[in-house]
Structures are given as C-alpha cells and as structure tokens.
C-alpha positions as CSV (number, residue, x, y, z in Angstrom):
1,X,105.0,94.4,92.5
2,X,105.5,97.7,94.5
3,X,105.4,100.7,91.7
4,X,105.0,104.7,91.6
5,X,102.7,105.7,89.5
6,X,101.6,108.5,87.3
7,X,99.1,109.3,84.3
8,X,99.7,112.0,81.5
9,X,97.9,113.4,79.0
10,X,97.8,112.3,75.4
11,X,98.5,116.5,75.1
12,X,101.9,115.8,76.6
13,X,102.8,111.7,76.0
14,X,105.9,112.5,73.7
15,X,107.5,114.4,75.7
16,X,106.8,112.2,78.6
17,X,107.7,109.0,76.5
18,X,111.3,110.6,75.7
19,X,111.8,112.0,78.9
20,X,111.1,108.1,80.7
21,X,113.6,106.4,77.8
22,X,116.1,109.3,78.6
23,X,116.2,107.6,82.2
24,X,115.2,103.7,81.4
25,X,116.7,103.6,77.7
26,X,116.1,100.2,77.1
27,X,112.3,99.7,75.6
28,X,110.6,96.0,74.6
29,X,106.9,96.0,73.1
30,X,104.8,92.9,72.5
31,X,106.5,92.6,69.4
32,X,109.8,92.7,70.6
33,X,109.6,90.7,74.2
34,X,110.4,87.6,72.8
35,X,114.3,88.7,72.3
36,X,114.8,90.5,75.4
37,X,116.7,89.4,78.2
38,X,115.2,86.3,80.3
39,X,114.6,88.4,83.3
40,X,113.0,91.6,81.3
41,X,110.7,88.2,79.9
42,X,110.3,87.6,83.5
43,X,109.2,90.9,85.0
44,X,107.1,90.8,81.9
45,X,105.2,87.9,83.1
46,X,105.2,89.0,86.6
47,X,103.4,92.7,85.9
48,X,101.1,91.3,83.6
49,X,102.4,90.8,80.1
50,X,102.5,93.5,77.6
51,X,100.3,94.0,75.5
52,X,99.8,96.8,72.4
53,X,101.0,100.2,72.7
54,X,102.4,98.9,76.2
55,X,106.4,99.1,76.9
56,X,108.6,98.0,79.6
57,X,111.3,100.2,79.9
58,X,114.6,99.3,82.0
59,X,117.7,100.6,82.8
60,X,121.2,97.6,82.7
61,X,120.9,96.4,86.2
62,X,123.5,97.5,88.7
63,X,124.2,94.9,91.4
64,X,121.3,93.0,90.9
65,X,118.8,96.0,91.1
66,X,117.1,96.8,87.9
67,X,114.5,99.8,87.8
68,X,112.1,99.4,85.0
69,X,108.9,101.3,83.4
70,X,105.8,100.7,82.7
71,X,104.2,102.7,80.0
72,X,100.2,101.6,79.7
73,X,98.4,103.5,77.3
74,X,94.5,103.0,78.9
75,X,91.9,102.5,76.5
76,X,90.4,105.7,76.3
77,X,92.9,107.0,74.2
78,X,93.4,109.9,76.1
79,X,95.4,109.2,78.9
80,X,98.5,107.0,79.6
81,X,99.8,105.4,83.2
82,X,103.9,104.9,83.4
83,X,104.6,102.9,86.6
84,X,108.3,103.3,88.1
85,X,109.5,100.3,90.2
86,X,112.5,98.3,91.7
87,X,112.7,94.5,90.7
88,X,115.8,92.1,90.9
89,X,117.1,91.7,94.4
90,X,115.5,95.2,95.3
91,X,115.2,95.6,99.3
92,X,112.0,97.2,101.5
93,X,114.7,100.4,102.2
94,X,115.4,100.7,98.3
95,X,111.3,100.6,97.6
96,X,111.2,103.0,100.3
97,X,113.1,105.8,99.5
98,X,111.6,105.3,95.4
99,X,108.2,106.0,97.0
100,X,109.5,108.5,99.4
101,X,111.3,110.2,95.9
102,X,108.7,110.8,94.3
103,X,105.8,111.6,97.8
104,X,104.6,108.5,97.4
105,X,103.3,106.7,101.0
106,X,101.3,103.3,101.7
C-alpha cells in the first residue's frame, strides 16, 4: 500500500471531510462495508480494516484504477490522518506522479 498522507486538525475536520468526499464521493464505515463493492471489501482488508469513526472513500474506478481515501480519526481526539492512494491495476508511474502531486518523495 503506497499512500500520501496528511493530518488536520479537529479545528478544521469538516471542512476537510467535505472537501475529500467532494473528490472521492463514495464513503463506507464499519457499519456499512459489508454492502460495498467486493473490491472496496478488499482494499478494506488490505489497509487494515476499518474500524469506528474510520472511512474509506473512493472515486468509480476508471480503467481499472480506483483512487481511494483513508480517513483515520487517531485516538487523541484531536487530530485526524486521510491517506490518498492508487489501488486496482495502478502502475509505479501512476504512484509516482500521486506522490510527486502532492511533494511527496521516498
């Protein structure tokens, strides 16, 4: 799993939250995985699970590529971690360029 990350504020987590479903506008919680599609269950599984307060966020895949969300809320009830990555048949160019996007290097 190869992801950008980032952390907000709870000051700002609306407007962060509506901002990342404006752009991945599909959203499954722990209560809701269980009727999502078999490879949102999947990427699911692979990053983890999600647990409460967690999402997974995607947009409809387009050839095979899916970008999806992350949205972890840590326990400290002050800050919250969205992780942005590629999964489906996502190449090392197309991680690439996300991390290069958004001045992210390894």
């Amino acid at each position: 799993m190869s992801c950008v990350a980032s952390t907000f504020a709870v000051e700002i987590v609306e407007e962060a939250r509506e901002a990342s479903l404006r752009a991945l506008p599909h959203a499954w919680n722990e209560r809701t995985l269980a009727k999502a599609p078999s490879h949102i269950r999947q990427l699911a599984e692979t990053t983890g699970g999600v647990r409460a307060d967690q999402l997974l966020m995607a947009r409809q895949s387009v050839d095979g590529l899916l970008a999806y969300g992350l949205w972890w809320p840590w326990r400290n009830e002050v800050t919250v971690s969205f992780r942005l990555g590629l999964g489906g048949i996502a190449s090392t160019r197309e991680e690439m360029e996300l991390m290069e996007m958004f001045g992210a290097y390894m």
